[in-house]
C-alpha positions as CSV (number, residue, x, y, z in Angstrom):
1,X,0.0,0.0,0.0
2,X,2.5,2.4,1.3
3,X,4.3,1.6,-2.4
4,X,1.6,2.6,-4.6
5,X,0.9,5.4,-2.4
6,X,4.9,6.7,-3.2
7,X,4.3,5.7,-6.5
8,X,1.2,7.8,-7.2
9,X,3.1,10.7,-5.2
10,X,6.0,10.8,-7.7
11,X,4.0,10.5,-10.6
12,X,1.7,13.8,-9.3
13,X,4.9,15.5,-8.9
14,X,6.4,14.6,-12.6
15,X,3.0,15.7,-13.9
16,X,3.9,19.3,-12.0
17,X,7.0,18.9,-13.5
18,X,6.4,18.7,-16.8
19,X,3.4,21.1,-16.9
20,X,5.7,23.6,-15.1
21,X,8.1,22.8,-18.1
22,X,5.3,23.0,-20.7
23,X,4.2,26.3,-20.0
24,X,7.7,27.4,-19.5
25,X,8.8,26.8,-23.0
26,X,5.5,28.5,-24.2
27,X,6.4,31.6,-22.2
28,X,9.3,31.5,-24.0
29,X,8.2,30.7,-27.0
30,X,5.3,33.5,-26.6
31,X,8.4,36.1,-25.3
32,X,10.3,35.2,-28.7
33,X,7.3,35.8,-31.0
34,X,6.0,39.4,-29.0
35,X,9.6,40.6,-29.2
36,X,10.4,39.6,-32.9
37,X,6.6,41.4,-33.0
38,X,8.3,44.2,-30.9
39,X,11.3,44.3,-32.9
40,X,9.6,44.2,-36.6
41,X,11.3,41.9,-39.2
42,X,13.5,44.8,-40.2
43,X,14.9,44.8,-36.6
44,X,15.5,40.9,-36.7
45,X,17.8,41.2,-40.1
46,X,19.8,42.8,-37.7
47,X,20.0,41.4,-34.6
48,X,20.2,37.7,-36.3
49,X,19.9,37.8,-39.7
50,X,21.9,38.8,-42.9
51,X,22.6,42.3,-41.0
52,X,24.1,40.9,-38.0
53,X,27.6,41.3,-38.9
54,X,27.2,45.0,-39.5
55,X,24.9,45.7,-36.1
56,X,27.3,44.0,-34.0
57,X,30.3,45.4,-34.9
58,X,29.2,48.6,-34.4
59,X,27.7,47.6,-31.0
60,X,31.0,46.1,-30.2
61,X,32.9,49.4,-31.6
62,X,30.5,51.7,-29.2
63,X,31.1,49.5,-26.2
64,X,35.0,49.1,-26.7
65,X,35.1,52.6,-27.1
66,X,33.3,52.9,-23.8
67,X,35.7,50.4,-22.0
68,X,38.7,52.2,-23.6
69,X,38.1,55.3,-21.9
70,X,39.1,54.1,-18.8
71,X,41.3,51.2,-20.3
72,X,43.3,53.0,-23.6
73,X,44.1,48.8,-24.5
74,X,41.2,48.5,-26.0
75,X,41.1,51.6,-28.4
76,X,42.9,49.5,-30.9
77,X,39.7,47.1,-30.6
78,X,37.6,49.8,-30.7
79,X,38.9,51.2,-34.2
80,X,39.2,48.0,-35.6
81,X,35.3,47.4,-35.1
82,X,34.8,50.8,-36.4
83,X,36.0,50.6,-39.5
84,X,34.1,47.3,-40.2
85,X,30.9,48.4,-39.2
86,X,32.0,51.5,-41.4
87,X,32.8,49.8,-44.2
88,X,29.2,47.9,-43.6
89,X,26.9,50.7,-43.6
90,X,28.5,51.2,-47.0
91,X,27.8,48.3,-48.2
92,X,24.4,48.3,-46.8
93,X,23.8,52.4,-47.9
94,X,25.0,51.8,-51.4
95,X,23.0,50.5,-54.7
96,X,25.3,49.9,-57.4
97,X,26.1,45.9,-56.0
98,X,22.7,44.3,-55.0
99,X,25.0,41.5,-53.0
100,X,27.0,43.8,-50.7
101,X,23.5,45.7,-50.0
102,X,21.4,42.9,-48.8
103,X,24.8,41.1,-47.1
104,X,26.9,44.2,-46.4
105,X,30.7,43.1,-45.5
106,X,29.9,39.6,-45.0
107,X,29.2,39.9,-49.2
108,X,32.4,40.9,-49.5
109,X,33.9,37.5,-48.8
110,X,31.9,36.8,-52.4
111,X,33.9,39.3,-54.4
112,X,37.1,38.2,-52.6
113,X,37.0,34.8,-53.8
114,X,35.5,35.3,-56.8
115,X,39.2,37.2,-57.1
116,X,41.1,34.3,-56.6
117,X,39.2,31.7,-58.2
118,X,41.6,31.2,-61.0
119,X,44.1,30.6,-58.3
120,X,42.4,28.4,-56.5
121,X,40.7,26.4,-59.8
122,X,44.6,26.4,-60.8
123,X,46.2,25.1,-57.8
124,X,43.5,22.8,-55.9
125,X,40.9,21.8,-58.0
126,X,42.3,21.8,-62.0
127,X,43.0,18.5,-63.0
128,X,46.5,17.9,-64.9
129,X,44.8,17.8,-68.6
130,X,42.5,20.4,-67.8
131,X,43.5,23.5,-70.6
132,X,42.4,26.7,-69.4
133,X,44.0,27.7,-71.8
134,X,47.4,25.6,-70.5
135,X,47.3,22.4,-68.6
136,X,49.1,21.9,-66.3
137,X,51.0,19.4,-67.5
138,X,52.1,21.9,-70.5
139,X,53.0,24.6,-68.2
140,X,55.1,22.2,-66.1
141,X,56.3,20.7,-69.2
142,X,58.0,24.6,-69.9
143,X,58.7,25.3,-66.3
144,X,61.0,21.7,-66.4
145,X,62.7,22.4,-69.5
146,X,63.6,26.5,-68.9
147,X,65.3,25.4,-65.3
148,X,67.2,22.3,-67.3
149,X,65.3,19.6,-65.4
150,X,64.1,16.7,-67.3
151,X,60.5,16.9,-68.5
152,X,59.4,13.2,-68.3
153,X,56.3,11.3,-67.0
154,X,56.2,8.1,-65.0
155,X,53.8,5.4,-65.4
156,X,52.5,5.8,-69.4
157,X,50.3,8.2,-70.9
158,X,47.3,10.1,-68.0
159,X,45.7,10.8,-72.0
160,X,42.4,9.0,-73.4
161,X,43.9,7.7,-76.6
162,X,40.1,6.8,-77.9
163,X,38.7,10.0,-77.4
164,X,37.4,12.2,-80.2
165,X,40.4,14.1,-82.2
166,X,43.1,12.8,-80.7
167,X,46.1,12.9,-82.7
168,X,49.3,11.5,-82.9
169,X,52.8,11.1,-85.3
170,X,53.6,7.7,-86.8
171,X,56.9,6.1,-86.1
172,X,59.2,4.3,-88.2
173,X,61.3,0.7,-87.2
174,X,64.0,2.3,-89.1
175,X,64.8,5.3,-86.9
176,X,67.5,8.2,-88.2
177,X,70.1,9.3,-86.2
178,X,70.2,13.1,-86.4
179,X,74.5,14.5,-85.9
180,X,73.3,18.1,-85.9
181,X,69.9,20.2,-84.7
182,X,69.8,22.9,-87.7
183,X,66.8,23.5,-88.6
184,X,66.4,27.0,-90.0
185,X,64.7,28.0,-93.1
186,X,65.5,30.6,-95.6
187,X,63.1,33.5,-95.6
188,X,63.4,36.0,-98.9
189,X,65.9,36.2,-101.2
190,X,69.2,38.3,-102.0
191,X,71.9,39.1,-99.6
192,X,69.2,40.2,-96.5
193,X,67.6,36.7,-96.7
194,X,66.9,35.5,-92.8
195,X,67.2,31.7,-91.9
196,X,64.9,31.9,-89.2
197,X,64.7,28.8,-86.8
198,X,61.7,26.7,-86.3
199,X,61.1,27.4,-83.1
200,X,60.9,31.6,-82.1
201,X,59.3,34.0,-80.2
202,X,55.9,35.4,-81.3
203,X,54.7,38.7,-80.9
204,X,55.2,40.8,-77.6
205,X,54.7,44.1,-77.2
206,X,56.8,46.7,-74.8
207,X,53.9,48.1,-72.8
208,X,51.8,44.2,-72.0
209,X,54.9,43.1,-71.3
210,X,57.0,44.7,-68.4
211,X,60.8,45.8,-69.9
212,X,62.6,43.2,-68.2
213,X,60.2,41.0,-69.3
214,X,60.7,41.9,-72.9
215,X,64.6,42.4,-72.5
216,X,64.9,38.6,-71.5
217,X,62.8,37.3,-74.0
218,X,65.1,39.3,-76.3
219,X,68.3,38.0,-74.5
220,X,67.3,34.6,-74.0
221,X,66.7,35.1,-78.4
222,X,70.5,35.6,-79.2
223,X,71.5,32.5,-76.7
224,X,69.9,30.7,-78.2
225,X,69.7,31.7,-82.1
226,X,66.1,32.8,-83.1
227,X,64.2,35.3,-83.5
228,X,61.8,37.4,-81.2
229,X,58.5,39.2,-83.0
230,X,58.3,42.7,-81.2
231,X,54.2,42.9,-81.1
232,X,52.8,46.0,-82.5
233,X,54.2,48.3,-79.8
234,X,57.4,48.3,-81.8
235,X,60.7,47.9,-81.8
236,X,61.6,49.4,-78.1
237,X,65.0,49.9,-76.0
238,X,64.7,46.9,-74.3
239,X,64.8,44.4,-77.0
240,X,67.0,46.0,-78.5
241,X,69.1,45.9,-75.0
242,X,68.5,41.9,-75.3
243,X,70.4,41.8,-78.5
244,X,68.6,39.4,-80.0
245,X,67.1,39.1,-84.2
246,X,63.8,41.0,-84.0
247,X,61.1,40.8,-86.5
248,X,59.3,44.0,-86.3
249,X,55.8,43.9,-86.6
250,X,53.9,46.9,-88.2
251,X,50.3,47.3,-87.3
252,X,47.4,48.9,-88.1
253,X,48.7,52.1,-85.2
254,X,51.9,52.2,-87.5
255,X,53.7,52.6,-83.8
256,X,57.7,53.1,-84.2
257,X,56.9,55.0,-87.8
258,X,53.8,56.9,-87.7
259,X,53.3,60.7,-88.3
260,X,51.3,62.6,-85.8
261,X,48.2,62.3,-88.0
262,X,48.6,58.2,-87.5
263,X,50.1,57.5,-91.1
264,X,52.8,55.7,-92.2
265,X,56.1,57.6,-92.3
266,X,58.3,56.2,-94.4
267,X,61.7,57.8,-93.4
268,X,61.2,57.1,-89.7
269,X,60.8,53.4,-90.9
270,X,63.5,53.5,-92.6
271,X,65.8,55.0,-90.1
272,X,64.6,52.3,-87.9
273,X,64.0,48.9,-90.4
274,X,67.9,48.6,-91.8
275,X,69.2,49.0,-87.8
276,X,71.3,45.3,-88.0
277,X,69.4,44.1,-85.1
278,X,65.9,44.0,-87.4
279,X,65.7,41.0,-89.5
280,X,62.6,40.9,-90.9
281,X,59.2,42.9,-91.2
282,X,56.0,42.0,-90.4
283,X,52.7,43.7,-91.4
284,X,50.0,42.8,-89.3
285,X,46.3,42.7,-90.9
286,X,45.0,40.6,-88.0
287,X,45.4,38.9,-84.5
288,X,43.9,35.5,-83.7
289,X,42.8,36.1,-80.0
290,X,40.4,39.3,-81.8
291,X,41.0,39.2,-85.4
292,X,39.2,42.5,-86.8
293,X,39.2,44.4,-83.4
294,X,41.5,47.4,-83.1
295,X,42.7,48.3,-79.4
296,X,43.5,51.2,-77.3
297,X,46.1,51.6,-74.6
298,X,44.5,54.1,-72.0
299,X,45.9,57.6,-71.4
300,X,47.6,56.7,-67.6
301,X,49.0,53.8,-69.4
302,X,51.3,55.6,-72.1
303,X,53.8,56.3,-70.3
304,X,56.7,59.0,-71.6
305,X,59.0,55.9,-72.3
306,X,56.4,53.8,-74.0
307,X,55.2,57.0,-76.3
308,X,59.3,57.8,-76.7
309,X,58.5,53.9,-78.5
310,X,55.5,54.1,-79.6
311,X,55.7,57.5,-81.1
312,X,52.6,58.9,-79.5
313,X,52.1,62.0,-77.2
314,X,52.2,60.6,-73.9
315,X,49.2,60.3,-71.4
316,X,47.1,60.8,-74.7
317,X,44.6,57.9,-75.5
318,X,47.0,55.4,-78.1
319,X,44.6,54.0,-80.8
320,X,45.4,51.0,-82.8
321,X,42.6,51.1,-85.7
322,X,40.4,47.7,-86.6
323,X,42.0,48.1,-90.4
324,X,45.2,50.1,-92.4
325,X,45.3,53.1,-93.7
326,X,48.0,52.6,-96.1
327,X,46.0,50.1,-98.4
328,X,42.7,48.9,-98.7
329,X,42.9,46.2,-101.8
330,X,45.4,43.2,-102.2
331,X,47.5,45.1,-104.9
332,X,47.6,48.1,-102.5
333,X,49.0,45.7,-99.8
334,X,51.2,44.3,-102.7
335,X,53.1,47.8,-102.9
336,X,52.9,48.3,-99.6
337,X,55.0,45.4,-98.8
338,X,57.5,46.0,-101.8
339,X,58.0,49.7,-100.6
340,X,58.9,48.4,-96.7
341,X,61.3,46.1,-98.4
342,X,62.6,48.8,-100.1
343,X,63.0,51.0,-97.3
344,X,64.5,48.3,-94.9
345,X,67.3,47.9,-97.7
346,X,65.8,44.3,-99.2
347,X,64.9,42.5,-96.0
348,X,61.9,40.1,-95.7
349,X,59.0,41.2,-95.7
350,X,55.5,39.5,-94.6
351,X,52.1,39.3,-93.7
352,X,50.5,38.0,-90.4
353,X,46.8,37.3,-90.3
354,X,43.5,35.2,-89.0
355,X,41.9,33.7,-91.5
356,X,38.4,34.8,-92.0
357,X,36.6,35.4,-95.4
358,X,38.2,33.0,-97.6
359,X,38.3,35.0,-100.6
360,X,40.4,37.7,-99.0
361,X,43.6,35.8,-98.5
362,X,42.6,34.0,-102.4
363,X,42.3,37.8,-103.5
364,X,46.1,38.2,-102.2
365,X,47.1,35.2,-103.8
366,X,45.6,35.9,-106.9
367,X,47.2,39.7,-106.6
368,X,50.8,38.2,-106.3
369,X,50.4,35.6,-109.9
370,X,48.7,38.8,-111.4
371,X,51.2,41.4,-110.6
372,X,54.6,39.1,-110.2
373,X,54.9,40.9,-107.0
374,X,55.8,38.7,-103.7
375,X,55.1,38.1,-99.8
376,X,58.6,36.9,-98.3
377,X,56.2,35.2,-95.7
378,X,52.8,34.3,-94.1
379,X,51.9,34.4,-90.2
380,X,49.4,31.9,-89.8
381,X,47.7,33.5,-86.6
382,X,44.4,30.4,-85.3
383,X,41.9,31.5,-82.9
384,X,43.0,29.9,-80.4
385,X,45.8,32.7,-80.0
386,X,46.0,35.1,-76.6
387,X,46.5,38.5,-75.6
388,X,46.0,40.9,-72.9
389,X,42.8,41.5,-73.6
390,X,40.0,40.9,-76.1
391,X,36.3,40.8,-76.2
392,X,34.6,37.5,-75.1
393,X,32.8,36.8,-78.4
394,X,35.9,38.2,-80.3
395,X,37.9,34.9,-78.3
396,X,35.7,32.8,-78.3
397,X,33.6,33.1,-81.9
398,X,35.8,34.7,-84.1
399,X,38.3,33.8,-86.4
400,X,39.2,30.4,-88.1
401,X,41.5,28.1,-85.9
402,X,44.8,27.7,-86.5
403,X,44.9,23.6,-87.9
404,X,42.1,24.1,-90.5
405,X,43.4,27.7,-91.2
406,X,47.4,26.7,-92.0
407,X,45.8,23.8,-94.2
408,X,44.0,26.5,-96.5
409,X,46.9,28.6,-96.7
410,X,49.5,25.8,-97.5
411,X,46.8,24.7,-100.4
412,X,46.3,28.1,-102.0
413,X,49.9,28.8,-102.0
414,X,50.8,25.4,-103.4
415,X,47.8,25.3,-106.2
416,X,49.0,29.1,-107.4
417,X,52.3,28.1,-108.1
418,X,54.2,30.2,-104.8
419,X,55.1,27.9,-102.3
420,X,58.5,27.5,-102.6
421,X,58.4,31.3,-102.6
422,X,56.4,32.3,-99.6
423,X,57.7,30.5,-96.5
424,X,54.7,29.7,-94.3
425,X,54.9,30.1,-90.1
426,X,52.2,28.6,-87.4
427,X,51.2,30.7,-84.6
428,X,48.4,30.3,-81.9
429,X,49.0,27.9,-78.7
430,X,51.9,26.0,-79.6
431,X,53.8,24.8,-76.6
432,X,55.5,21.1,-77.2
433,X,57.7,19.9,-79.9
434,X,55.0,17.6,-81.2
435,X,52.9,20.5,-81.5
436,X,55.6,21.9,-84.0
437,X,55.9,18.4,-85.5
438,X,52.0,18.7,-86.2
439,X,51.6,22.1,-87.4
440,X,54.6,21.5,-89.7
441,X,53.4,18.4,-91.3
442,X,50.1,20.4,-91.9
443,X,51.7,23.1,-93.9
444,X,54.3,25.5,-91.5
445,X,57.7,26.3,-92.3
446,X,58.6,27.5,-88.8
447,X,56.5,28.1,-85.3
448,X,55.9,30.9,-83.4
449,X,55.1,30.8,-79.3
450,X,54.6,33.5,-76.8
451,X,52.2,32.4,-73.9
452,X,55.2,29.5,-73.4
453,X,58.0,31.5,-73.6
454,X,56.0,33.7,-70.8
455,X,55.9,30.7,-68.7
456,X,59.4,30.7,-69.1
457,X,60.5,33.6,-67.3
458,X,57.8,32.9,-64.5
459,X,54.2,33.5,-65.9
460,X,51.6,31.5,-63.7
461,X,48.4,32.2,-66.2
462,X,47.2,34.1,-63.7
463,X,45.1,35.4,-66.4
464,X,44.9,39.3,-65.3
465,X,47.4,40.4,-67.9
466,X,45.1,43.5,-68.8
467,X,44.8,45.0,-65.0
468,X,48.2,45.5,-64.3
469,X,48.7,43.4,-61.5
470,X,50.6,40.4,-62.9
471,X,51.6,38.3,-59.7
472,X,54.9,37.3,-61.6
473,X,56.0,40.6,-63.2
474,X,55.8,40.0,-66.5
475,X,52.6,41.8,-67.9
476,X,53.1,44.7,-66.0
477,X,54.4,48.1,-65.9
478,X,54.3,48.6,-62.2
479,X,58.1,48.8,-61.1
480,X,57.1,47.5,-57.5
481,X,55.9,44.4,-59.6
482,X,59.0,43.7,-62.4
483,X,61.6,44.4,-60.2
484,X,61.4,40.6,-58.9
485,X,62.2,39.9,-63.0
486,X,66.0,39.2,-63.3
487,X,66.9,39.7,-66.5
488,X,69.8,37.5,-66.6
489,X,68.3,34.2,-64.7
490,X,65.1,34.4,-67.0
491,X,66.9,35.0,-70.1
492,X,68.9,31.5,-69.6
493,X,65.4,30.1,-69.2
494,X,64.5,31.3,-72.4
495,X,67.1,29.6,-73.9
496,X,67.0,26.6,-71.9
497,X,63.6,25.7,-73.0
498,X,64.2,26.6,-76.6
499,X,67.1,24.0,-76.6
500,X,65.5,21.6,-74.7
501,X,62.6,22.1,-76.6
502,X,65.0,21.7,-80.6
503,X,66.1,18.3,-78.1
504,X,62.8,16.9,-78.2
505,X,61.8,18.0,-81.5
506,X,65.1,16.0,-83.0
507,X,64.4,13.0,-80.5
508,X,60.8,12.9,-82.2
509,X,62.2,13.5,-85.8
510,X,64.7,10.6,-85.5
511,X,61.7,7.9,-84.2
512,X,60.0,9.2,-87.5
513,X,62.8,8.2,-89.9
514,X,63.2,11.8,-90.8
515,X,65.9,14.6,-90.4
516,X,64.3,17.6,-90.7
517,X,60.9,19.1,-90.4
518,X,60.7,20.1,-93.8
519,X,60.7,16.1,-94.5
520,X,57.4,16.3,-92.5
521,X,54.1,16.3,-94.5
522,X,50.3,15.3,-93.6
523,X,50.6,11.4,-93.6
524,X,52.9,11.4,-90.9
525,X,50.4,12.6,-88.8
526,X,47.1,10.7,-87.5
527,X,44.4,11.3,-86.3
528,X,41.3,9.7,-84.5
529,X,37.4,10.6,-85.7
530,X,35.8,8.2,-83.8
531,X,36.2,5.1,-81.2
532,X,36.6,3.3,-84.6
533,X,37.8,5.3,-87.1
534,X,41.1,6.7,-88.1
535,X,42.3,8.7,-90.3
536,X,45.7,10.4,-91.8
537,X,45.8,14.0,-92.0
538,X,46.3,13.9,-95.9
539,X,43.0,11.9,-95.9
540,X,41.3,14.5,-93.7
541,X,43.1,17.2,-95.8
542,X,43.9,16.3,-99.6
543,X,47.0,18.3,-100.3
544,X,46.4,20.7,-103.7
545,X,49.0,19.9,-106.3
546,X,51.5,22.5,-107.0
547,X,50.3,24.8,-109.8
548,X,46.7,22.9,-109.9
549,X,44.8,26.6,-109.4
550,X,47.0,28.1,-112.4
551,X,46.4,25.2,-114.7
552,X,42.2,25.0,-113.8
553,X,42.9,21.5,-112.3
554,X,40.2,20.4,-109.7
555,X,41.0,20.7,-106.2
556,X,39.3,19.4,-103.4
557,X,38.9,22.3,-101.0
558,X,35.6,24.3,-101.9
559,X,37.0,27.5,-100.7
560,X,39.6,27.4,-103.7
561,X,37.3,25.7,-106.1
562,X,34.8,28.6,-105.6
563,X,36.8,31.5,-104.8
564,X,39.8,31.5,-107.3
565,X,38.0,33.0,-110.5
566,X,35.8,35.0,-108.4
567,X,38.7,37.1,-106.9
568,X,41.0,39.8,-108.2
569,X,44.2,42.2,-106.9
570,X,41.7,44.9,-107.3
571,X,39.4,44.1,-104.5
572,X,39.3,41.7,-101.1
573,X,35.6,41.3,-101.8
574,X,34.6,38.2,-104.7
575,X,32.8,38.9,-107.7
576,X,29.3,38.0,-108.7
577,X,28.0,38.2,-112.0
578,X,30.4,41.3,-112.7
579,X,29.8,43.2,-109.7
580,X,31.5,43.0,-106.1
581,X,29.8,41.4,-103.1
582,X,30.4,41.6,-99.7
């Protein structure tokens, strides 16, 4: 009895219990609702919601400033709170970012890694074949061979052989042994002729490029024997400084040998062209990374020393126009060319451009059989090329890519009759000596690289080349960034990787059974369509026989089939039942 009577005791008092709890909790829960009622939703945001951040560092800033009255420790605090809750009612005042108004400070964090996302994509989360635009097996591949350490992979191939396009060169069981590494090419004719070596420097300008950037590119050129392109920007101090054979680019800005109106002047090109260092000229109608697009170099930006090159008034806007002045049809260009090879005393003189409208580069063509006047040379620029900066569409939509545009050259040249003439060269995210295997079997004489070379003397891809704030030095003009550029430690990397890179180029020559690259044509190359079909390049890209346009011979390409009696020197646009069409 006395049990049950303890037992019916201690269960009263658990029911107390728990309805004590019970209304408890809903007091609370009452007290939460009436003060977020009190409070207003607006109030809430701030006390814990997206506002939080903001309200209590100010709260913390008042009350530290408080304590630091009597304790001067905590001023330090106190400021340090201040300015974040400062910067916070910024963010939360303001209305040109919608994210920093509705999450002031703490929206920051957004924009901040947003900043480094190529970093950290790069570094943590990029897989080893992943190009964007180099893997990063390619980029070690360059940072191995400029520091002379061996660039070799254990354990086979990390490649899917069986994917879609992948390509490769056929071997032979009878491998050549190669005694000596020359391969250079002869590039015009007479006494000023250049031999120019397969593998050289392509355009870069003084002004992207930081000066000791440019200098070792320049020095790292006459180590090792080839050539460095000077960009539009022209011909500067600094590669001259490097010493090494310069190709000077002339663009659509004329920079180097323009008057003040922005035309051609021909005596300061002249004064400038037949200086010893200058090898050959190159006349720039287009770029690959924004082929068509002209480009300005802000005011802050032109520098005394980079108008002193460029031959602008400094801090004044520096326009490069979309097109030339000097010419607007293919016998125009035609003279054009023959009066800078006149100027620069008889050296080489050549073209570099994207191809886009077919006809064009047939209307040039077709100009040089007409008029028995010659290019020395032909850039081959693909889309796939880079630069500081260009307009997304321009990069990404815009010009023909650089394999199916050196095929179409390499035909129209041969089926007019002028290959062995005009000397052909590949540019546009080259990087390996099999890429220079490829793109000569397709149809190049020589290859140009930049974004490699860049690597060379410490580029990351960082990819902010157009801000000013290269990590590395090297696409910048701030002197607080270049100065960690040594001129002379980067300039032996430069040569290093050119050498190691001729090293690997003969290595791959000699399992082909060849001995040079001009032994190279588009059967040595291969290339896969599907899981189960294969094809050689020749296959994918009949070669036009030499002299098949001038004779009326059928070709296979379209483009020449089409465009070849449709185009004369007089115009870059076809003709269509007698009259010209865009």
């Amino acid at each position: 009895m006395k049990k049950h009577l303890e037992y019916g005791a201690s269960l009263i008092d658990f029911n107390r219990q728990f309805s004590c709890s019970i209304r408890i909790r809903c007091i609370n829960i009452h007290s939460i609702n009436a003060l977020f009622c009190l409070l207003g939703d607006g109030m809430v945001e701030f006390v814990i919601g997206r506002y939080a951040v903001v309200f209590y560092s100010t709260l913390t800033c008042i009350l530290t400033a408080v304590v630091s009255l009597q304790y001067m420790a905590m001023l330090p605090v106190s400021a340090i709170f201040g300015l974040l809750a400062a910067i916070g009612w910024y963010d939360y005042s303001q209305k040109s970012r919608s994210v920093l108004g509705n999450y002031p400070l703490i929206g920051r964090f957004r924009f901040i890694f947003e900043s480094i996302r190529p970093e950290l994509r790069q570094y943590f989360w990029e897989s080893d074949t992943d190009e964007l635009p180099f893997s990063r097996n390619q980029r070690s591949m360059v940072y191995q061979r400029s520091k002379n350490i061996q660039a070799a992979r254990p354990f086979g191939s990390i490649l899917d052989m069986y994917d879609e396009d992948f390509h490769w060169l056929n071997h032979s069981v009878v491998p050549s042994h190669i005694t000596e590494d020359d391969f250079y090419t002869t590039v015009g004719e007479g006494p000023l002729a250049y031999n120019i070596s397969v593998l050289n420097i392509s355009g870069t300008s003084f002004g992207a490029l930081s000066p000791p950037a440019i200098q070792s590119l320049s020095r790292g050129a006459k180590l090792g024997g080839f050539a460095h392109n000077t960009g539009e920007g022209s011909f500067s101090k600094y590669h001259e400084a490097g010493g090494g054979d310069s190709i000077w680019q002339i663009s659509t800005g004329y920079f180097g040998c323009r008057t003040i109106e922005g035309h051609f002047d021909p005596e300061a090109f002249s004064e400038k062209a037949q200086r010893e260092q200058i090898k050959m000229i190159e006349v720039k109608l287009s770029q690959g990374a924004k082929p068509g697009h002209g480009g300005m170099l802000m005011a802050p930006k032109v520098t005394p020393e980079i108008a002193e090159t460029r031959g602008v008034p400094a801090y004044q806007d520096c326009i490069s126009p979309s097109s030339h002045s000097e010419f607007s049809t293919p016998n125009e260009l035609l003279d054009f060319v023959e009066k800078l090879r006149d100027l620069s005393g008889g050296k080489p003189v050549g073209i570099k451009l994207c191809i886009g409208h077919p006809w064009e580069f047939i209307a040039i063509v077709k100009a040089m059989v007409e008029t028995g006047k010659r290019i020395d040379f032909v850039t081959v620029d693909g889309a796939e090329g880079g630069t500081g900066a260009a307009p997304v569409e321009f990069a990404q939509h815009l010009g023909s890519p650089l394999r199916d545009a050196l095929v179409f050259v390499d035909n129209c040249l041969r089926g007019a009759g002028l290959r062995d003439r005009v000397k052909v060269a590949a540019s546009a995210k080259i990087v390996s000596a099999y890429d220079i295997v490829k793109h000569c079997a397709l149809g190049a004489d020589w290859c140009n690289m930049a974004r490699p070379f860049m690597f060379a003397i410490g580029c990351i891809q960082a990819r902010d080349c157009a801000s000013g704030r290269c990590p590395s030095g090297v696409a910048t003009m701030d002197p607080k960034r270049f100065r960690v550029v040594d001129v002379n430690d980067r300039a032996k990397r430069v040569h290093n990787f050119h050498r190691n890179t001729i090293v690997a180029l003969t290595e791959m020559l000699e399992a082909a059974g060849m001995t040079h690259t001009h032994q190279l044509n588009r059967r040595h190359i291969v290339r896969r369509l599907s899981a189960s079909q294969i094809k050689l390049a020749d296959q994918i890209y009949p070669r036009v026989e030499i002299n098949a346009l001038i004779k009326g011979d059928p070709v296979e390409d379209p483009r020449l089939a089409v465009y070849w009696h449709r185009v004369t020197g007089d115009s870059f646009r076809p003709i269509d039942n007698d009259r010209v069409v865009s």
